[in-house]
N, C-alpha and C positions, 0 to 999 in steps of 0.2 A: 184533689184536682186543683190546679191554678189558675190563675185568673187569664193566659192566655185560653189555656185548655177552655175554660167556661166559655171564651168567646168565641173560640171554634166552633164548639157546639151549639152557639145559641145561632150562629152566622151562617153555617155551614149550609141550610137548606136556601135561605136566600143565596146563597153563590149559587148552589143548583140553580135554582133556579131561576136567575140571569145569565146564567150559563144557555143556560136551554131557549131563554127568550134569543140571545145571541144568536143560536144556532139557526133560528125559524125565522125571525126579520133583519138578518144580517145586512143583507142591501137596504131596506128601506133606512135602517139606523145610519148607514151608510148617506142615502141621501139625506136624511135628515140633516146632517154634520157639514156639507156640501150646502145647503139652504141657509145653513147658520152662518157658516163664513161668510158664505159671500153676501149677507146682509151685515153682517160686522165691518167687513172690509169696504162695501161702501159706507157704511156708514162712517166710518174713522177716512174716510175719501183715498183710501192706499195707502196711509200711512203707516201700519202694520203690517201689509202682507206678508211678509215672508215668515212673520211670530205666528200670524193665522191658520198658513198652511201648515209651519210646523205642527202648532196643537193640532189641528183638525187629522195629522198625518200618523201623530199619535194616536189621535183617539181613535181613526180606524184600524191600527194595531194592536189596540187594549181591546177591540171589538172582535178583532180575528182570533185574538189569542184567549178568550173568554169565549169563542165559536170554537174552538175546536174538540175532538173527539174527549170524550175523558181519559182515558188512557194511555196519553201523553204526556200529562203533566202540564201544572203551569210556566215552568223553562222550557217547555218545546222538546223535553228530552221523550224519549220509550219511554217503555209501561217497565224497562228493565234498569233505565238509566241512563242510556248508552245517547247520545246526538241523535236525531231526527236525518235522513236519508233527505241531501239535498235534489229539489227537482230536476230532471235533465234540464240538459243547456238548448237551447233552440238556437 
């Protein structure tokens, strides 16, 4: 076994299960992330904002995409491989 393999295995359950915390306080992690910025962004007086919202825009995508089904994968792909089925258009 190699030294990635060993750290798969030794990680693999914490991913669960930040996985799983993801899936149950999504939102509140959500606000959380929302509270931080905009304590950052005053505090730096708007001098960053647009760095702010980026991070904070990512971190709700590394949250959604760590919330989602296991079956998917981490690329968003099926459980076959194949692209994820975009939402209808409204």
């Amino acid at each position: 076994m190699g030294f990635l393999d060993q750290l798969k295995a030794k990680f693999g359950p914490a991913k669960d299960k930040a996985s799983g915390l993801a899936q149950q306080h999504g939102d509140k992690i959500d606000q959380g992330l929302d509270k931080a910025a905009d304590m950052v962004d005053k505090r730096t007086k708007g001098k960053y904002s647009d760095k702010i919202q980026q991070g904070t825009a990512k971190a709700k995508d590394a949250v959604d995409r760590m919330s989602e089904s296991p079956d998917r994968g981490a690329q968003g792909k099926g459980g076959d491989g194949t692209p994820p089925t975009p939402p209808p258009a409204s």
